[in-house]
C-alpha positions as CSV (number, residue, x, y, z in Angstrom):
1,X,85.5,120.7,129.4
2,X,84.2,119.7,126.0
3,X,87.2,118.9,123.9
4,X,87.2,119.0,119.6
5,X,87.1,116.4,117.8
6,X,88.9,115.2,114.5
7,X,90.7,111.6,112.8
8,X,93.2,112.3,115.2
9,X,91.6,112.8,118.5
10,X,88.6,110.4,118.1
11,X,86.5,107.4,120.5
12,X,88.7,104.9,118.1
13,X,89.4,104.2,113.9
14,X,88.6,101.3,112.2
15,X,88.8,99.5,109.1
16,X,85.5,97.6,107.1
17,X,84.9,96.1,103.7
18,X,88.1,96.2,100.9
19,X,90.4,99.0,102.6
20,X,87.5,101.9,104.1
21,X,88.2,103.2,107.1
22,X,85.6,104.9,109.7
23,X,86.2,106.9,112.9
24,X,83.9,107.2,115.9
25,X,83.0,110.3,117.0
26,X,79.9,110.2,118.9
27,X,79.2,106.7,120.3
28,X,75.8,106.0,122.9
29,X,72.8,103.5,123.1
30,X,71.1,107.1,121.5
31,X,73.5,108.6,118.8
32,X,76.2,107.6,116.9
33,X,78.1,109.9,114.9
34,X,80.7,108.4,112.1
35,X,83.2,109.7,109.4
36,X,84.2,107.0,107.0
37,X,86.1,107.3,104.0
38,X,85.9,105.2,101.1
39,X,88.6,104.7,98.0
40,X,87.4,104.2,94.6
41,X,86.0,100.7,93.4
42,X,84.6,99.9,96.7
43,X,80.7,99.5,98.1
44,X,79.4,98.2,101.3
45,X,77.1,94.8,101.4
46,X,73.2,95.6,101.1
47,X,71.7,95.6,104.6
48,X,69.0,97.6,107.2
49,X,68.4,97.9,110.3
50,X,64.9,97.3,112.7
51,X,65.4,100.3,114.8
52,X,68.0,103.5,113.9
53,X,67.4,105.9,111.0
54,X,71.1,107.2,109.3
55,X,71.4,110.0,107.9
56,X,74.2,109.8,105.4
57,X,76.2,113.3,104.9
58,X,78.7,113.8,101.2
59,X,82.0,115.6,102.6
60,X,84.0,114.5,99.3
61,X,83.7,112.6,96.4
62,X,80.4,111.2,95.2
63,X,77.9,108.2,95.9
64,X,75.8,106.3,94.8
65,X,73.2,105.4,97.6
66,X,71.0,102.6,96.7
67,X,67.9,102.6,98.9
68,X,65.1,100.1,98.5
69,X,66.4,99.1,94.9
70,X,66.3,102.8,94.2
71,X,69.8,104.5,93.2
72,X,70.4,108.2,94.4
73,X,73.5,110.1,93.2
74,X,75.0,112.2,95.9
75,X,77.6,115.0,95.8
76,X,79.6,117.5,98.0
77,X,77.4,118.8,100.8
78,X,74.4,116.8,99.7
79,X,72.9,114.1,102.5
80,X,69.9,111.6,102.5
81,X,68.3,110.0,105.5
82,X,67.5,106.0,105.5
83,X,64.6,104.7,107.7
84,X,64.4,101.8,109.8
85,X,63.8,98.8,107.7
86,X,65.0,99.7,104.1
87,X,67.8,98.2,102.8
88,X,70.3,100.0,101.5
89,X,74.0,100.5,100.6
90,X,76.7,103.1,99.7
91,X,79.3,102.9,96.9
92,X,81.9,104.6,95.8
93,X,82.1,104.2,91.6
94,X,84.0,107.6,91.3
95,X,87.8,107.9,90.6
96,X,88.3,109.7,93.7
97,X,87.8,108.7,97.6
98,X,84.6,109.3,98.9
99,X,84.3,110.4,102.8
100,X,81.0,111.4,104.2
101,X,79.8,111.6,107.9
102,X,76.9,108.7,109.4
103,X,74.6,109.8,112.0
104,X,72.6,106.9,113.9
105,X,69.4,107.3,116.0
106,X,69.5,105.4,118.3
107,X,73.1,104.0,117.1
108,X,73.2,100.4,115.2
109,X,75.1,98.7,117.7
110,X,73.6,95.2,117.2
111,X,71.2,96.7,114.8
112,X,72.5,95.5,111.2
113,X,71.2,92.9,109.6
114,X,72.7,91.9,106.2
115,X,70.5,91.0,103.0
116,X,72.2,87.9,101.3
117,X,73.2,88.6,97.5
């Protein structure tokens, strides 16, 4: 039987970066489906990937998405999709946690490659 799932009753939590946390939802060679939550003041490091495309999905708060050197502003129920081989990064400059869901295809389990900076 195909059982719900939520923080609570996830694959596993974790913690990245300066206090965000993520939860695995979804987690195969093919998909990977993420809800991460990110407090105010924080951003991840500027990095792609050579194979999965994300999709990036605004539950609360607001981001900004920098893709390619280009900054995108996203709100509530807005999402963008990043490509294989552009760099990118999400940050939270808002006074108020930001938590979005992250879709991978295929997932990018050994697919991250950071940019220096």
């Amino acid at each position: 039987m195909n059982e719900p799932v939520s923080r609570g009753n996830c694959l596993g939590q974790y913690k990245w970066g300066n206090d965000c946390y993520g939860w695995n939802f979804v987690n195969s060679d093919s998909i990977s489906i993420k809800q991460e939550l990110m407090p105010p003041d924080t951003a991840e490091q500027l990095h792609y990937h050579q194979k999965a495309t994300q999709f990036f999905f605004i539950l609360k708060g607001t981001a900004i998405m920098t893709i390619d050197g280009e900054e995108t502003l996203l709100k509530p129920l807005q999402g963008i999709a990043i490509k294989p081989l552009q760099k990118h990064c999400i940050s939270n400059k808002g006074g108020a946690d930001l938590e979005f869901i992250l879709y991978s295809h295929p997932s990018t389990n050994g697919d991250r490659i950071n940019c220096e900076g």
